[in-house]
C-alpha positions as CSV (number, residue, x, y, z in Angstrom):
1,X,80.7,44.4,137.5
2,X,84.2,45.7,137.0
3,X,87.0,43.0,137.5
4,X,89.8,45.1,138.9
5,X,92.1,42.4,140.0
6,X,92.5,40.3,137.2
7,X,96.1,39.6,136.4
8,X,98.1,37.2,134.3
9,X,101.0,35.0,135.4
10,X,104.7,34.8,134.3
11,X,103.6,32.3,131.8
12,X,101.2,32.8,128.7
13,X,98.0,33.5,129.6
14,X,94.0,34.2,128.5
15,X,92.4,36.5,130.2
16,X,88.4,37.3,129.2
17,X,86.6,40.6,130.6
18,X,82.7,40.0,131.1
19,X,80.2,42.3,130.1
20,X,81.4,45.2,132.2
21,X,84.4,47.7,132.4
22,X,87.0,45.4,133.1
23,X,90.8,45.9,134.4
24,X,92.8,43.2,132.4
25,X,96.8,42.7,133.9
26,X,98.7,40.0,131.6
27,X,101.8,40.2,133.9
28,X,105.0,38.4,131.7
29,X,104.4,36.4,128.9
30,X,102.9,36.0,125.4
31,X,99.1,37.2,126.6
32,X,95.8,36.7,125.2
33,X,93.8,40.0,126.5
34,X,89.8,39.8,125.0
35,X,87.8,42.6,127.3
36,X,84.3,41.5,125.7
37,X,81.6,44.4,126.0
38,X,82.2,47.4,127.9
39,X,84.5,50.2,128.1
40,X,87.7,47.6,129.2
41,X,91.3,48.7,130.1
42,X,95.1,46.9,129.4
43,X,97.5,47.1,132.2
44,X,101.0,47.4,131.8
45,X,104.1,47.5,134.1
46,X,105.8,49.5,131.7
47,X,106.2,53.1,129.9
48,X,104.6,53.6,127.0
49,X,108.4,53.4,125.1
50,X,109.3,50.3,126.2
51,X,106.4,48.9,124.1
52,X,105.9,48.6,120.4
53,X,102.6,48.6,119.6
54,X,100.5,47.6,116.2
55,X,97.1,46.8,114.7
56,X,95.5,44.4,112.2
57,X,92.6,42.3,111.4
58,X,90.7,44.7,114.6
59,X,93.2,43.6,117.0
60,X,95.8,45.6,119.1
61,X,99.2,43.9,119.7
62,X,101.6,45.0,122.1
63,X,105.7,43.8,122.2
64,X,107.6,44.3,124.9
65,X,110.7,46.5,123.6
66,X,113.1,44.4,126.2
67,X,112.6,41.3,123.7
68,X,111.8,38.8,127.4
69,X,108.7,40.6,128.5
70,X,106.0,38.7,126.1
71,X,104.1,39.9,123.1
72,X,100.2,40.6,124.1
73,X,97.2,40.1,121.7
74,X,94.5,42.7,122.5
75,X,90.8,41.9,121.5
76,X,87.6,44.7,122.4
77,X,90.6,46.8,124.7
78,X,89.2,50.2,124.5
79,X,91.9,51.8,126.6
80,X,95.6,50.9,127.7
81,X,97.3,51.8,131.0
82,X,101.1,52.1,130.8
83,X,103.3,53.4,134.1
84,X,103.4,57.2,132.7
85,X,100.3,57.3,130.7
86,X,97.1,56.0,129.4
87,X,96.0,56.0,126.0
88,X,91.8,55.6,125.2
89,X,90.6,54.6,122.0
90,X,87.3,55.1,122.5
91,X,87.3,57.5,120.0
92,X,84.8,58.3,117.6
93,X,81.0,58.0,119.3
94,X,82.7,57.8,122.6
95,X,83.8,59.5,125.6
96,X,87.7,59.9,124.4
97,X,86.2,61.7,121.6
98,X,83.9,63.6,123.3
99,X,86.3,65.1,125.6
100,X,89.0,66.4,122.9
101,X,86.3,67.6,120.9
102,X,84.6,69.7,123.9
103,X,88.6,70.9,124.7
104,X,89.3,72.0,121.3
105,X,86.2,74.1,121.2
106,X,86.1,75.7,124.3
107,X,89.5,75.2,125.5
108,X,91.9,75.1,123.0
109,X,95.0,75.3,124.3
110,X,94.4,72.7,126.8
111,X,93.1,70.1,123.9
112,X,96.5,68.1,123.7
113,X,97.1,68.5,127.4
114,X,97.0,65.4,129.2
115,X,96.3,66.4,132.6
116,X,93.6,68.0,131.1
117,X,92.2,65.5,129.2
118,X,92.5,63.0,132.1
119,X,90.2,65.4,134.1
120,X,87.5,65.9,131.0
121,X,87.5,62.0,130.5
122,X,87.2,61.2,134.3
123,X,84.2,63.1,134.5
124,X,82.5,61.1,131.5
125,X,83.3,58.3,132.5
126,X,81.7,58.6,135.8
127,X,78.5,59.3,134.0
128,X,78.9,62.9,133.7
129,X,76.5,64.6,131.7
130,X,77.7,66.3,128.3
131,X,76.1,69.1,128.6
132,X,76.9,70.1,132.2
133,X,80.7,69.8,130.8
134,X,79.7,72.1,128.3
135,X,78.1,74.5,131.2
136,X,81.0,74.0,133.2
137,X,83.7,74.7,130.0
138,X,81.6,78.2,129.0
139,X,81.3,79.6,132.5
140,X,85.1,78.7,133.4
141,X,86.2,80.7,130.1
142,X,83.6,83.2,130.0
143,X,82.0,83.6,133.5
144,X,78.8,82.5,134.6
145,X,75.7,84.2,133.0
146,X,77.6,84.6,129.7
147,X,75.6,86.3,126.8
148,X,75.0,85.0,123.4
149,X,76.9,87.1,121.8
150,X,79.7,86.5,124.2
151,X,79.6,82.6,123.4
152,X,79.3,83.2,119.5
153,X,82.2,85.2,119.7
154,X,84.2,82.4,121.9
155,X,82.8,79.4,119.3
156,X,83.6,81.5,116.0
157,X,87.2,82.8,117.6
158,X,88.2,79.5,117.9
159,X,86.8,77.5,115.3
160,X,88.1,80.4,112.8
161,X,91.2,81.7,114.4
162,X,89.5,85.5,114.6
163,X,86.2,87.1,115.9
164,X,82.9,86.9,113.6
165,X,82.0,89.9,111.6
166,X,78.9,91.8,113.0
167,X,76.9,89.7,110.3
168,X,77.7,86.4,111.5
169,X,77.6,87.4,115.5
170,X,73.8,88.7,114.8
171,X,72.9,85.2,113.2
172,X,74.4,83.0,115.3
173,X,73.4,84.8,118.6
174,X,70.0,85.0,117.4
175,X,69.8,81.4,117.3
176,X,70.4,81.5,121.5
177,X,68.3,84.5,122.1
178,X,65.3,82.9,120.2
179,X,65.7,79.1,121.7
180,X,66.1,77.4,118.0
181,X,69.7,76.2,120.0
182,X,70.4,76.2,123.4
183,X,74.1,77.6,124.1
184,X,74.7,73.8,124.8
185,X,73.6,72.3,121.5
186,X,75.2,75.3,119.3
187,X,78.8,74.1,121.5
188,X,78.4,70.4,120.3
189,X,77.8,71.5,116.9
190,X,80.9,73.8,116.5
191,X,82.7,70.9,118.0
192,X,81.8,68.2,115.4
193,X,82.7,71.2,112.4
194,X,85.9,70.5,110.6
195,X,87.6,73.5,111.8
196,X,87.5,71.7,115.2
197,X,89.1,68.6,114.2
198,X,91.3,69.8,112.2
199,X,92.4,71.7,115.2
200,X,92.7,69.1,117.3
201,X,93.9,66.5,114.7
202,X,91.3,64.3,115.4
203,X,92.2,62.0,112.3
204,X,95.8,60.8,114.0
205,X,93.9,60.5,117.1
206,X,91.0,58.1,116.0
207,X,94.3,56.2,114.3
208,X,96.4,56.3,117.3
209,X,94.4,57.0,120.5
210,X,94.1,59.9,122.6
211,X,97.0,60.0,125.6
212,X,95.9,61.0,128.7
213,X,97.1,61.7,132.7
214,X,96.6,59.8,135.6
């Protein structure tokens, strides 16, 4: 179940998520935050600036910048929720990921916008189905009905930064016009390439989280 109302005193606290998504508040003081299994999130009164935050041995920890606000260890916290932003650090096998990586591919400019990502990660976390994103990403760019050759040219423009030589456009349309990929499957596979994350500096955001809107 998700524990929505579960908020710490002005004193130190321990609060312990159960097995679902949990919503974890320590309030004031030196906190203990341990969200067990599930996709759990940190509450914070704040902005993300008036907190410094740090990692080691696997855990989170979070000081109030205000030096009276309490210092909060964070255990199995998979995203945080400050006044003006979240941050998710479900990154790599999980839906934080996911959504950059489907962004960057298909929508590029919109991969470090935060609105954007908070829509993208809304819908997965709702139980939205990958590859209905990826339908809804190539018909909002392309159109609906697109044709191979119109997503290999989309994929290869902006994984490489220009359009694919008639070579490349003939192999990797053939590969939708015979059924070896489905438009769906060849989109998740230009998303995991390099080019992608490199793009989308994936590396800083499996260090630092991705920062998202509402």
């Amino acid at each position: 179940s998700w524990i929505e109302s579960a908020v710490g005193s002005s004193q130190d606290d321990v609060l312990i998520g159960n097995s679902g998504n949990n919503m974890l508040t320590g309030g004031l003081g030196n906190d203990d935050i341990d969200g067990g299994e599930g996709r759990d999130t940190a509450a914070f009164a704040g902005a993300r600036a008036d907190y410094a935050l740090s990692e080691s041995f696997g855990a989170r920890y979070l000081t109030a910048n205000d030096g009276v606000s309490g210092f909060d260890v964070l255990n199995n916290i998979e995203r945080l929720k400050f006044a003006d932003v979240s941050v998710a650090y479900d990154v790599e096998g999980g839906n934080a990921g996911m959504a950059v990586k489907v962004l960057g591919i298909l929508l590029p400019t919109f991969a470090s916008n935060l609105s954007a990502r908070g829509i993208v990660l809304s819908y997965l976390d709702a139980g939205g189905d990958v590859n209905t994103l990826v339908d809804i990403g190539l018909d909002l760019v392309l159109g609906a009905n697109a044709s191979s050759q119109q997503i290999v040219t989309l994929l290869y423009t902006n994984l490489a930064g220009f359009a694919p030589d008639a070579g490349s456009l003939a192999t990797y349309s053939a590969l939708l016009d015979n059924h070896t990929l489905t438009k769906e499957q060849l989109t998740l596979i230009a998303a995991d390439l390099s080019y992608n994350l490199d793009h989308i500096g994936y590396t800083g955001l499996v260090e630092n989280g991705v920062d998202y809107t509402p």
